[in-house]
N, C-alpha and C positions, 0 to 999 in steps of 0.2 A: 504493500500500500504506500508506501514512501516516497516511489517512483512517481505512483498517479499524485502524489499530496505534491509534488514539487510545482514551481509556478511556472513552468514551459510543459507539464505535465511528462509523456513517455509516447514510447511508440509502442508498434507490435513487436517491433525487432527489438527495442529495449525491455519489453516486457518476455520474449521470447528467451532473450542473453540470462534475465533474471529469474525465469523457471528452468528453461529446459525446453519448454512447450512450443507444440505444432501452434502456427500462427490461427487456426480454427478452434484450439480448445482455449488459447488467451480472450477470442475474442467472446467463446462462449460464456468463459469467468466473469467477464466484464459482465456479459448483461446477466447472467443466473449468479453470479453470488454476489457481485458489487450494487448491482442497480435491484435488481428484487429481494434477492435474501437480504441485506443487509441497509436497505433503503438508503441509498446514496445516491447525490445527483453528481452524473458523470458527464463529462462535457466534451465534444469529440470537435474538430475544429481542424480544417485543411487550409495553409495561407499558398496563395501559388506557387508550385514549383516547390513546393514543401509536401512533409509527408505527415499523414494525417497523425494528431496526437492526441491523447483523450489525458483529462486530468478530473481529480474531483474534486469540488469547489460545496463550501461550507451551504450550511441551507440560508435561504433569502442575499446568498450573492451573487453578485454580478456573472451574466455566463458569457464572457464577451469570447 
């Protein structure tokens, strides 16, 4: 969870380096144990030419 707390968030391939895991079962954690199981708003965010990063962001903050 560290990775996602950080404020440039993580990637899959950071989150991949950090488990082990196939880029399909990171992405599944994300949404079945970060965002349902554990009610967290996660924030997924692609800037151009950039690779897509998800971070979690505290409740009633900003999701920019």
């Amino acid at each position: 969870m560290t990775l996602l707390a950080r404020p440039n968030g993580a990637t899959i391939k950071d989150l991949q380096s950090a488990t082990g895991w196939q880029p399909h079962s990171v992405r599944g954690f994300l949404a079945g144990a970060v965002k349902k199981k554990l009610g967290l708003t996660l924030v997924s965010s692609k800037a151009d030419g950039e690779v897509r990063r998800y971070r979690v962001v505290a409740a009633g903050a900003s999701k920019q």
